[in-house]
One Martini backbone bead per residue (centre of mass of N, CA, C, O) as a GRO file, in nm:
protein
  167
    1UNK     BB    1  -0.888  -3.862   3.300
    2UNK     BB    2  -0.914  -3.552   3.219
    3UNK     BB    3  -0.930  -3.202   3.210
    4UNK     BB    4  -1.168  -2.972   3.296
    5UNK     BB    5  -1.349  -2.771   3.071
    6UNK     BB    6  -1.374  -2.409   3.165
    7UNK     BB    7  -1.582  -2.114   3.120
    8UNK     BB    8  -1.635  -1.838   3.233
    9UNK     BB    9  -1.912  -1.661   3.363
   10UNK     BB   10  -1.943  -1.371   3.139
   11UNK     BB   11  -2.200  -1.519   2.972
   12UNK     BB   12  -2.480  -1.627   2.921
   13UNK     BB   13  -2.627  -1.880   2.727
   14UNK     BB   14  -2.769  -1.731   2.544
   15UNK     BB   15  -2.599  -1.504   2.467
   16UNK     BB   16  -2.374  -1.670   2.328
   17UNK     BB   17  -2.622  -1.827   2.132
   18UNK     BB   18  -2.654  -1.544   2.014
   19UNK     BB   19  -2.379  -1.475   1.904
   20UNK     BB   20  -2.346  -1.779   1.729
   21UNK     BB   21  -2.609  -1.648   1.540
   22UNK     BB   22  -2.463  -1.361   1.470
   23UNK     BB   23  -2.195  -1.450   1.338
   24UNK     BB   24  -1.935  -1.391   1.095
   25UNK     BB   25  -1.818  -1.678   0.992
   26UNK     BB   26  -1.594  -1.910   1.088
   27UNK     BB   27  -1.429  -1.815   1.302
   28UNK     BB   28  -1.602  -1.664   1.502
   29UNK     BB   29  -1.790  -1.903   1.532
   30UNK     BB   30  -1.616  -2.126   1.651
   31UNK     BB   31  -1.510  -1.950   1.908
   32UNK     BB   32  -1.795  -1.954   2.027
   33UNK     BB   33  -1.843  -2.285   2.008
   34UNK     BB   34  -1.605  -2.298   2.248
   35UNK     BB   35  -1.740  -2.146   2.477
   36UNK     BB   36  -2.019  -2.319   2.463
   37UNK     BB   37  -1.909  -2.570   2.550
   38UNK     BB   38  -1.745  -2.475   2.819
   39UNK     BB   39  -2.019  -2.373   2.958
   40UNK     BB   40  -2.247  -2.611   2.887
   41UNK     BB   41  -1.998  -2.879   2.834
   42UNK     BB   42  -1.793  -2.968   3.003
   43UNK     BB   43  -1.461  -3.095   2.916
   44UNK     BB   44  -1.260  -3.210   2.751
   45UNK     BB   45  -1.039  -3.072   2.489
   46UNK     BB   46  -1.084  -3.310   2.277
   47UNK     BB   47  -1.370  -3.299   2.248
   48UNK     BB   48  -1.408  -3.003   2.163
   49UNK     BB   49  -1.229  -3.009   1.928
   50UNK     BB   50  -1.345  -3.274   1.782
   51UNK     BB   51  -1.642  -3.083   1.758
   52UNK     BB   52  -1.503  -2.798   1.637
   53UNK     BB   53  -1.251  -2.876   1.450
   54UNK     BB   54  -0.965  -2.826   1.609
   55UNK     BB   55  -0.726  -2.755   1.822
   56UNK     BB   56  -0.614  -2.780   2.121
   57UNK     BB   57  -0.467  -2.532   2.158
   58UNK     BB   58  -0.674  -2.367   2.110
   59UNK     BB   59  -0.898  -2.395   2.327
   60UNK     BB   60  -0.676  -2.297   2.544
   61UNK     BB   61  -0.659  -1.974   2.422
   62UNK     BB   62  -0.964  -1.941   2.445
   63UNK     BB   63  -1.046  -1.974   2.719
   64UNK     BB   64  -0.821  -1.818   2.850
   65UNK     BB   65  -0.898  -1.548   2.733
   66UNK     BB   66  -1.220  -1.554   2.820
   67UNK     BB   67  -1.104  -1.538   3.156
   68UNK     BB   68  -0.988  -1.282   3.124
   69UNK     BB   69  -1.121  -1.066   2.891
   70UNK     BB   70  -1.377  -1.217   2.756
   71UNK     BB   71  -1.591  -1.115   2.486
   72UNK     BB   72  -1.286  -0.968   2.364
   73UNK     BB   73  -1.132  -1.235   2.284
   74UNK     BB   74  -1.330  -1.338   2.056
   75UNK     BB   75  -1.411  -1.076   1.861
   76UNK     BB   76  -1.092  -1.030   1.805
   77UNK     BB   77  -0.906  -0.978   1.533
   78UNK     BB   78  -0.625  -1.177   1.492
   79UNK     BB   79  -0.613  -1.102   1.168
   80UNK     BB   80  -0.599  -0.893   0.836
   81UNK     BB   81  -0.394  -0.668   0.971
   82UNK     BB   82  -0.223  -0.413   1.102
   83UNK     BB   83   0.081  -0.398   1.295
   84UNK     BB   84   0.282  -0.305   1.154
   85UNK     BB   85   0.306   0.043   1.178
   86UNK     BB   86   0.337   0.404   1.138
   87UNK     BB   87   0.054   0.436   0.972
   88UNK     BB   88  -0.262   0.496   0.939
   89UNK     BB   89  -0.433   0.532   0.670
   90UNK     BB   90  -0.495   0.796   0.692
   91UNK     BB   91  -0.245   0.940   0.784
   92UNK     BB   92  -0.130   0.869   0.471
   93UNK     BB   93  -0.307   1.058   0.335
   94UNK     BB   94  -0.229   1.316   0.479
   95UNK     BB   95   0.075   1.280   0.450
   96UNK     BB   96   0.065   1.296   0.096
   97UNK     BB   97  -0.088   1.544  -0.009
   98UNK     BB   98   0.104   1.730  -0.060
   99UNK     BB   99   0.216   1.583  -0.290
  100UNK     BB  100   0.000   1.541  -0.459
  101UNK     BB  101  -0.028   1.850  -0.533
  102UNK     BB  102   0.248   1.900  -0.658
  103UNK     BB  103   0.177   1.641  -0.876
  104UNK     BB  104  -0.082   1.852  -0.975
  105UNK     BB  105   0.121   2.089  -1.102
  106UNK     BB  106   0.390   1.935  -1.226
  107UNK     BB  107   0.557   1.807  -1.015
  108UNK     BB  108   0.802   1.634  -0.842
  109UNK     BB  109   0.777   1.314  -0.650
  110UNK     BB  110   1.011   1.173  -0.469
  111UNK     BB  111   1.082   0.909  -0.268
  112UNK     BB  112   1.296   1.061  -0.128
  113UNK     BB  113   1.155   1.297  -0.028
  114UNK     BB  114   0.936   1.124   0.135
  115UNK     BB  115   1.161   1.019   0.318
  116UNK     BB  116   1.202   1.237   0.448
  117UNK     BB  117   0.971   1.322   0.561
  118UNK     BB  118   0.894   1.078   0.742
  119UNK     BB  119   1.150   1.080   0.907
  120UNK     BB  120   1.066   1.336   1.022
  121UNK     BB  121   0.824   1.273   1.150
  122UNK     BB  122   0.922   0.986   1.301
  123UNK     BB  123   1.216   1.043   1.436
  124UNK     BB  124   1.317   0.821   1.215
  125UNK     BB  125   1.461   0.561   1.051
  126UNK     BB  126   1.356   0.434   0.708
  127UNK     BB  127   1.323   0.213   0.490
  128UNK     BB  128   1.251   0.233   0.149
  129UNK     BB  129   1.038   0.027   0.107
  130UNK     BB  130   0.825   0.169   0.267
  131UNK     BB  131   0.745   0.374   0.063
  132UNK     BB  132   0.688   0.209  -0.162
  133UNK     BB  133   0.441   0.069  -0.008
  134UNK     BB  134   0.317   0.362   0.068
  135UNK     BB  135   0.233   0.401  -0.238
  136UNK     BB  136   0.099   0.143  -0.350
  137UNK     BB  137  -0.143   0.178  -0.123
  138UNK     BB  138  -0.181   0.466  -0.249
  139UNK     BB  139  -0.172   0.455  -0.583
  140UNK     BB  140   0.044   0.508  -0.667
  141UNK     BB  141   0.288   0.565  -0.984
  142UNK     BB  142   0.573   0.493  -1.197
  143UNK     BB  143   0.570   0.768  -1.439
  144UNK     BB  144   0.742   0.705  -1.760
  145UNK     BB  145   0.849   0.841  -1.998
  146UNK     BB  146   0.931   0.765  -2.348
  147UNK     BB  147   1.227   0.793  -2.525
  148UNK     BB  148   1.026   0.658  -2.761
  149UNK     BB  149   0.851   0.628  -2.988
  150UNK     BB  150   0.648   0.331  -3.106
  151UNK     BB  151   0.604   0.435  -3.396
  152UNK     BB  152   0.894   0.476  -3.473
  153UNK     BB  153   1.141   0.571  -3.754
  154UNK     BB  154   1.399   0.613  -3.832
  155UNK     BB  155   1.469   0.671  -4.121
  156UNK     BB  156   1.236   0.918  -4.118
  157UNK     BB  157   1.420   1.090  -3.960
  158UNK     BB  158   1.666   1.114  -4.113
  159UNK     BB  159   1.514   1.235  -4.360
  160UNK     BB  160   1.411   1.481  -4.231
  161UNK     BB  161   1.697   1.596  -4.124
  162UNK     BB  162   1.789   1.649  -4.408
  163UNK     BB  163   1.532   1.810  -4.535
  164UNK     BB  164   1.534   2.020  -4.303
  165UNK     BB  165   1.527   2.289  -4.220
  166UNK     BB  166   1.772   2.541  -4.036
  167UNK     BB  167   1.666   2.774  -3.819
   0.00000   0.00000   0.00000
């Protein structure tokens, strides 16, 4: 028989029990449902994992997260989050606003000139893709007339050019 797997009690069974009825998700669901296991009735993780449908691995590392740090462990979470960024989105709103102001006066905002802005902000240098991915997470898009119109004639441009006065 292996080690058995108990949660520290941070939280008391019933607490926990409404966490559970609570939790919204998959994710968060399961993983109060492996520390209601682990406080209420240890066992091996093998079993714990087979009842929760999860890998062994889990139970090992959300146990012991929430032996260390409680039910901010649970809680926190672990996905679909920027982790690694430079400015919070708000921070890019407010950083952009300046440009935005003179793109709406007229005037062109440059990929490069936000590069070198951002760039003396954080006091490092930045490759171009992230200007250009903090570009297309606000909105921005690179608008360029066409050098031609679409439904233009060669042809009757050429006679217009003949029989028009030259003044």
């Amino acid at each position: 028989m292996g080690r058995v797997t108990s949660a520290a009690p941070h939280l008391s069974a019933e607490e926990i029990a409404r966490r559970l009825r609570e939790s919204v998700g998959t994710r968060e669901h399961r993983r109060w449902l492996i520390i209601w296991n682990a406080l209420v009735d240890p066992r091996e993780v093998k079993e714990i994992a087979k009842h929760t449908g999860v890998a062994e691995n889990t139970v090992h590392d959300l146990v012991s997260r929430y032996r260390r740090f409680g039910a901010q462990a649970v809680e926190a979470p672990r996905s679909g989050k920027r982790r690694r960024c430079y400015l919070s989105k708000e921070q890019e709103v407010i950083f952009l606003s300046p440009f935005l102001d003179k793109a709406k006066s007229g005037e062109i905002a440059t990929a490069a000139e936000i590069r070198r802005a951002m760039e003396e902000f954080l006091g490092h240098g930045i490759h171009h893709s992230t200007v250009y991915r903090l570009l297309e997470r606000n909105g921005w898009r690179k608008i360029v007339p066409r050098p031609v119109h679409i439904e233009s004639k060669q042809e009757v441009q050429e006679d217009f050019k003949k029989t028009s006065r030259n003044s």
